[in-house]
C-alpha positions, 0 to 999 in steps of 0.5 A: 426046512422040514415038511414037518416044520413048515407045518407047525409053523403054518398052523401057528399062523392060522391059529397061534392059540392052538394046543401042542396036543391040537396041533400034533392031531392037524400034523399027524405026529406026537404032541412031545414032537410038536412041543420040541419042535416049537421049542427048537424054531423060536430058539432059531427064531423062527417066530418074531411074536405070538399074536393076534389080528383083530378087527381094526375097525372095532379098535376105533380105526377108520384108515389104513394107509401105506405111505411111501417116502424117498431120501434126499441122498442116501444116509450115513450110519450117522445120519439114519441113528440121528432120523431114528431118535427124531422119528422115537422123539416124534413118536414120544410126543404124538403117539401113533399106529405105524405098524411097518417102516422099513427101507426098500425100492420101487416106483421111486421111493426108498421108505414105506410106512404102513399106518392105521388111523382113527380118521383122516386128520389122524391120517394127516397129522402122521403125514405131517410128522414124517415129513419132520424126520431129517433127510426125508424128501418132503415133496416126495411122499405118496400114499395109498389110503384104505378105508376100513369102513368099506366091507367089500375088501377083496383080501383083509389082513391075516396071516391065514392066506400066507400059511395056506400058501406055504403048505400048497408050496412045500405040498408042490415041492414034495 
């Protein structure tokens, strides 16, 4: 990727809400380039979304857990459409705010979830729900849980940190 591509990309993730002309003063090339640029990275799809981050709290949302699941044996193609259609039927009938569900390993587990909450029978019912999605170990599942209350957090959610890091890395590269 091009130096003048991590950087737009990395602005966006500060601040999506920026100008093409506000964007080419921070990059130091001209507005028509940022705009072919942008143009050309979400046609290769570069960008899954433009968005913001709010404040959770002020959402109403006191907890935000990640919660790690295992299956009971590994899943057909079969097996993991039917724990999909139960998982959006479950999501149909007790809406809730997963942010993240994806597949992947470690300290025994093969499922994440990451999850916001109202409060902690919210928390609990999600709980709940998970463990009704088919082929889901039961006995198996742990989270870490994340008061949104506590205003001591080391680093909140934001795509700043990310962006800073991939200009430190592509300035360590050149």
């Amino acid at each position: 990727m091009k130096g003048f591509e991590l950087k737009l990309i990395s602005e966006l993730m500060k601040n999506s809400r920026r100008s093409d002309r506000q964007l080419a003063k921070i990059i130091g090339v001209s507005q028509p380039t940022v705009t072919r640029l942008r143009n050309k990275l979400e046609k290769e799809g570069h960008f899954k979304e433009y968005t913001a981050i709010p404040d959770f709290r002020k959402l109403g949302f006191e907890i935000i857990a990640i919660t790690f699941t295992t299956f009971l044996h590994e899943p057909t193609r079969q097996e993991l459409g039917a724990s999909r259609r139960v998982s959006r039927e479950l999501e149909k009938e007790n809406p809730h705010a997963v942010l993240m569900a994806w597949n992947g390993m470690g300290l025994g587990f093969n499922r994440v979830f990451i999850s916001f909450h109202e409060n902690y029978s919210s928390y609990l019912k999600t709980i709940g729900l998970i463990k009704r999605v088919p082929n889901v170990d039961t006995s198996h599942v742990e989270s870490f849980v994340v008061s949104l209350a506590d205003e001591d957090h080391y680093q909140p959610l934001t795509f700043s940190v990310i962006a800073k890091y991939l200009q430190t890395r592509n300035v360590k590269r050149e």
